[in-house]
N, C-alpha and C positions, 0 to 999 in steps of 0.2 A: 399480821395474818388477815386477808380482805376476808370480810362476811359483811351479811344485810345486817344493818342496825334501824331500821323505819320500822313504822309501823307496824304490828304483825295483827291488829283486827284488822287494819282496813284491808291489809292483802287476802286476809280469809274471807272477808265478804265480799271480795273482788269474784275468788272463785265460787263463792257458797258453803265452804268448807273448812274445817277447822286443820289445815295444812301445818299453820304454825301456832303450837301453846295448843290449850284443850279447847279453842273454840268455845269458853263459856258466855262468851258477848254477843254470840250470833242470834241466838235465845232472845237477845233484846231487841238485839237490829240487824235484821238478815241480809238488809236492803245496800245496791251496791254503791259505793260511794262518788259523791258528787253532789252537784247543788240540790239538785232536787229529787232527790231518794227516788224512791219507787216510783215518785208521778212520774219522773223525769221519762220519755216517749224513749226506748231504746232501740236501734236497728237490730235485726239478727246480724250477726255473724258469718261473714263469708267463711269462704276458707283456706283462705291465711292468714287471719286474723283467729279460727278457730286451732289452728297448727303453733302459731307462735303462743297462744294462751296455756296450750301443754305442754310446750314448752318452758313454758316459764312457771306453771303448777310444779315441772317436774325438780325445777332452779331451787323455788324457793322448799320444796317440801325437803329437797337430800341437803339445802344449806352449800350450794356449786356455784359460782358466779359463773360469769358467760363465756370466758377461755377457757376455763377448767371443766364447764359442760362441755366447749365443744373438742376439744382433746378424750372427754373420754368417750365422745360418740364415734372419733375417728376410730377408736382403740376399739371399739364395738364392733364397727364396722370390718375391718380386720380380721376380726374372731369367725371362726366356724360358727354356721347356724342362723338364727334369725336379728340381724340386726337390733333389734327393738328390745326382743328380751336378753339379747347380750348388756346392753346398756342398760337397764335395769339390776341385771345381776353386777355388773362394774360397782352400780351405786350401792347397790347394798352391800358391797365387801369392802367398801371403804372402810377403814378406822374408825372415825367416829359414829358412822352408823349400828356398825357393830357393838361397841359398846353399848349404846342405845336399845338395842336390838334382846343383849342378854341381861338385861336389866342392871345394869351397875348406875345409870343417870337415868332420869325423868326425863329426858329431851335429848335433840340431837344436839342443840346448843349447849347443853350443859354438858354432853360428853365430845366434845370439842374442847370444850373447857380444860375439860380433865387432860385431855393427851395434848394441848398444848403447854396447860403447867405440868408435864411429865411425871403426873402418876398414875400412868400406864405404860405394861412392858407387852412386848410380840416377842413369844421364845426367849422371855429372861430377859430380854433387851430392852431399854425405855426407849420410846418412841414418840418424839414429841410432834408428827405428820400427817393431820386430820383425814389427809386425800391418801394416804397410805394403802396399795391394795392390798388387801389379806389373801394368802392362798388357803388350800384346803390344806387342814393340818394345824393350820398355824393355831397356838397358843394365847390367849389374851389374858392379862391379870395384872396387878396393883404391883408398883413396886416396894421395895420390903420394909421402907421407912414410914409408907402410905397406908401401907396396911393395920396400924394399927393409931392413924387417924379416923375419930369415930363420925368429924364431921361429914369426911369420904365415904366412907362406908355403912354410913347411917341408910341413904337412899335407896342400899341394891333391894330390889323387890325379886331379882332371880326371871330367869326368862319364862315367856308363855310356852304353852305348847305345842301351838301352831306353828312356832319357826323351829321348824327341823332341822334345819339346815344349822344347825346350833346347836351347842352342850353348854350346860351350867353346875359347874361343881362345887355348890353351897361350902362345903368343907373346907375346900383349898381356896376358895373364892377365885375360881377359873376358867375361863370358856373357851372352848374350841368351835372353832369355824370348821366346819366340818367339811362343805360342799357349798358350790355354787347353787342359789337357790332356783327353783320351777320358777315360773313367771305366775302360777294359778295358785302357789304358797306366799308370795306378797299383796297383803292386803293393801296395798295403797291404790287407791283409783286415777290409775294416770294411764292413758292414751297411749301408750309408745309409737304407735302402730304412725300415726298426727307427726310425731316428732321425725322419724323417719322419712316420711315424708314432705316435711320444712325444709330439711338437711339436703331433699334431694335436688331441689330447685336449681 
């Protein structure tokens, strides 16, 4: 299964942002990389080089390599509505974001993890397809061999509750994806509006 395995400081101080992991090293070194840090004289930014950058903010932050970004922009595109925040909500109903989302992994990598070693089920089913889209409705939860590994389930911290667009049922240990989310209820700071515009050239 392709993903990023490089570096994840030096891509966060590419953007300035702690995109991938908590960003605790930016605190040390904020400066973006390359030989000569911060002295180093930087051009601004045209734009499209400012288009491909959120582009690529938006690659590395959902964990998309660049066919499977631009498949799901086409699929965006397609949809009712405003391209930008269609593709936004695609990425956030992916599988492993989801997981991420209702607290059962620390990260999007490590719930990638989880539904690629299959323990996690959609409506009773395992599903081992990290790009997997979720409808509204759909069911998320452990399968029943997993569930009472404690190294699995030591992590879940249960969802915030900011994302609405989500259910977490401590008890059963089980989330429902409720709805497609707003665009003004995901906190990530990504441009959509940039990438649409890439796409349209």
């Amino acid at each position: 299964m392709a993903r990023y395995n490089g570096p994840k400081t030096k891509i966060s101080r590419i953007f300035g942002e702690p995109i991938l992991g908590n960003g605790k090293w930016l605190t040390k070194n904020s400066n973006p990389p390359g030989q000569h840090g911060a002295a180093r004289k930087r051009k601004s930014l045209g734009e499209y080089a400012l288009q491909l950058k959120e582009k690529q903010k938006a690659k590395y932050t959902y964990g998309v390599l660049e066919r499977q970004f631009r498949k799901t922009f086409e699929e965006a595109s397609r949809m009712k509505g405003v391209t930008g925040e269609n593709l936004i909500k695609l990425l956030e109903a992916r599988l492993d974001n989801t997981v991420f989302r209702i607290g059962i992994a620390p990260s999007r990598p490590a719930a990638r993890q989880l539904v690629s070693h299959k323990h996690i089920t959609v409506n009773g089913e395992v599903l081992n397809i990290a790009s997997h889209h979720l409808k509204p409705g759909d069911i998320i939860g452990f399968k029943e061999a997993s569930q009472n590994n404690i190294s699995i389930t030591s992590p879940i911290r249960g969802k915030s509750p900011k994302f609405n667009w989500l259910d977490w049922n401590d008890a059963e240990k089980k989330g429902t994806f409720i709805t497609y989310p707003e665009r003004e209820s995901v906190p990530e700071n990504i441009k959509e509006q940039l990438i649409v515009e890439l796409y349209s050239k």
